[in-house]
ZAGU-388220 format. One record per residue (C-alpha): residue number from 1; x, y negated, z negated. Coordinates in steps of 0.25 Angstrom, whole numbers, m for minus. Layout:
N
sekol resi: NUM x: X y: Y z: Z $
...
# end
This chain:
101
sekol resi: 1 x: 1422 y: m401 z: m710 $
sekol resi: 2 x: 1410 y: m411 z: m705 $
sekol resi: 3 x: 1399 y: m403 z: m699 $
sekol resi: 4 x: 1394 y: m415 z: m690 $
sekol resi: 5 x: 1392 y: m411 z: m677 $
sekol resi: 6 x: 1379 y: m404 z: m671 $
sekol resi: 7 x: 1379 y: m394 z: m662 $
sekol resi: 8 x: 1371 y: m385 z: m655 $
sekol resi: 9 x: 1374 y: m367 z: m654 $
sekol resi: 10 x: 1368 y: m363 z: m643 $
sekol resi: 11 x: 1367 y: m345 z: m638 $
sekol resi: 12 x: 1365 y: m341 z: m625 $
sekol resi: 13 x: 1350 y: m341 z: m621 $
sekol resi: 14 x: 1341 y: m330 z: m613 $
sekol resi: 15 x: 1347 y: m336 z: m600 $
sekol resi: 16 x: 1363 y: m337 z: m602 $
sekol resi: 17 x: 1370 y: m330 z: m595 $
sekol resi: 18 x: 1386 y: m329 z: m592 $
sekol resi: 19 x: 1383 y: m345 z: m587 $
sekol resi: 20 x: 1375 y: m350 z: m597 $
sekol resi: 21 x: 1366 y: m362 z: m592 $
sekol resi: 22 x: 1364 y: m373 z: m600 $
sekol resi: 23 x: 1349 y: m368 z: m603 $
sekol resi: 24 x: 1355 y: m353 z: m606 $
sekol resi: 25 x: 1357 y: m358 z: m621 $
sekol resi: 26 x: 1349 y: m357 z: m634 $
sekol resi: 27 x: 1353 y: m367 z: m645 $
sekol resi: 28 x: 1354 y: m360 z: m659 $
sekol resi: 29 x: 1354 y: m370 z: m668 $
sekol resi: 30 x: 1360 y: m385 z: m670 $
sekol resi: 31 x: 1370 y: m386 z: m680 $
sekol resi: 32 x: 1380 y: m395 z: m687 $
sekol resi: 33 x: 1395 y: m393 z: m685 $
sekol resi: 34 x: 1409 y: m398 z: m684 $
sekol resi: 35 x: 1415 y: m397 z: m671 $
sekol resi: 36 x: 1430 y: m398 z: m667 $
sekol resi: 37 x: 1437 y: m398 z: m654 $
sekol resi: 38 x: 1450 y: m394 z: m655 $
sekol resi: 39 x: 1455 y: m393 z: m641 $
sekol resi: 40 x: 1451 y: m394 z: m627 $
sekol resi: 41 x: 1458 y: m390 z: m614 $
sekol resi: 42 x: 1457 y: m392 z: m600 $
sekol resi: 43 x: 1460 y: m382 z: m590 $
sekol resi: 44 x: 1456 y: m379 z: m573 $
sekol resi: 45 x: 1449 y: m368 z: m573 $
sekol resi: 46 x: 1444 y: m364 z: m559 $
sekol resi: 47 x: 1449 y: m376 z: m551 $
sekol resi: 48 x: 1443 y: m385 z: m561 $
sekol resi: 49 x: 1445 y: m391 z: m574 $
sekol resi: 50 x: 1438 y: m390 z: m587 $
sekol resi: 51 x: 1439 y: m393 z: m601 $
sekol resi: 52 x: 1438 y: m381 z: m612 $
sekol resi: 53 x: 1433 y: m389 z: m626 $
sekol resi: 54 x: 1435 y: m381 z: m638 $
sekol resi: 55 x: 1431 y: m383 z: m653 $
sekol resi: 56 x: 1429 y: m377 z: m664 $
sekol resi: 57 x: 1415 y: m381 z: m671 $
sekol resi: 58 x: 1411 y: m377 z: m685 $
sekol resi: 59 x: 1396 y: m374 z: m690 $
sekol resi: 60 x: 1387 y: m366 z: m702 $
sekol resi: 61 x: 1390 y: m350 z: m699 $
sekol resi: 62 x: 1380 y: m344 z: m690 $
sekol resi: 63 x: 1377 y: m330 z: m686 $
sekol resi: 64 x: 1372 y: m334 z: m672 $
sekol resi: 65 x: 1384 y: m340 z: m665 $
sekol resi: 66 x: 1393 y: m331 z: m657 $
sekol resi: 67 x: 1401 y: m334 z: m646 $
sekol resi: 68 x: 1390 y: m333 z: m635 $
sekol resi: 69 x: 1385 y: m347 z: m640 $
sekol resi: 70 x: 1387 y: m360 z: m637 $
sekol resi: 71 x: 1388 y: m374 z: m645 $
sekol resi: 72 x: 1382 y: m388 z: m639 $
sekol resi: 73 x: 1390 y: m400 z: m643 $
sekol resi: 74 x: 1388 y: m413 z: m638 $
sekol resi: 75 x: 1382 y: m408 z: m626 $
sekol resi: 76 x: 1394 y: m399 z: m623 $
sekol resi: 77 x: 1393 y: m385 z: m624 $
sekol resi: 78 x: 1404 y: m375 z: m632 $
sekol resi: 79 x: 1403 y: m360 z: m629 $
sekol resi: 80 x: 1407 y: m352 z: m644 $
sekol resi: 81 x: 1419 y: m346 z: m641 $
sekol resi: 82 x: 1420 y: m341 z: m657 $
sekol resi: 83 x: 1411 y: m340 z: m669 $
sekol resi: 84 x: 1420 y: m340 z: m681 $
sekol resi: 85 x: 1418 y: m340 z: m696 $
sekol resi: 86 x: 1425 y: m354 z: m704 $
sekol resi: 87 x: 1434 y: m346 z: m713 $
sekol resi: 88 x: 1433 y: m357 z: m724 $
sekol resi: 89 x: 1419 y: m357 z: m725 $
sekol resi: 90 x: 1409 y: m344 z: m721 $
sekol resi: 91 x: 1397 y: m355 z: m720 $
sekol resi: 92 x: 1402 y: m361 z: m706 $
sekol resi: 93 x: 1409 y: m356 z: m694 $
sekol resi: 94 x: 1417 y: m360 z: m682 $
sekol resi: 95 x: 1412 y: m360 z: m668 $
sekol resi: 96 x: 1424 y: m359 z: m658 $
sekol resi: 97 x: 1420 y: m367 z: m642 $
sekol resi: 98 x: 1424 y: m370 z: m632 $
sekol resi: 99 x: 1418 y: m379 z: m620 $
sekol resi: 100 x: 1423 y: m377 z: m604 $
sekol resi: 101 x: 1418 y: m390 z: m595 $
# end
């Protein structure tokens, strides 16, 4: 599995909150990655209709991603909806997202 594409994990800074501004975020580090996008769905939600984008995104194991973070990709942000350990190989992990616009 390539590991070609950069992204950016992000925590919640001192100012988030349950909105989480733009400039409520601290990144943690820049790191290389593969990223997949199995599905995405459309649905009305409100009156309105937006599209939910998951994907599953594959990095080195860290200790300091938890589903309170966030990953930047291509200028969209993707809120961690899992942390799981790859059970092939204890040296990487999957992060599991999901984007709502």
């Amino acid at each position: 599995m390539n590991m070609n594409d950069r992204i950016t994990l992000q925590r919640p800074g001192p100012g988030a909150g349950k909105l989480r501004a733009q400039d409520a975020w601290e990144s943690i580090a820049t790191v290389w990655a593969n990223v997949l996008f199995p599905s995405g769905v459309e649905v009305v939600r409100a009156g309105a209709e937006v599209s939910i984008v998951k994907c599953s995104i594959r990095i080195r194991r860290r200790t300091d991603i938890d589903t309170a973070a966030r990953v930047l990709f291509k200028g969209k942000a993707y809120d961690v909806e899992s942390a799981l350990p790859d059970g092939r190989d204890s040296h990487f992990m999957f992060l599991v997202c999901k984007a709502v616009t």
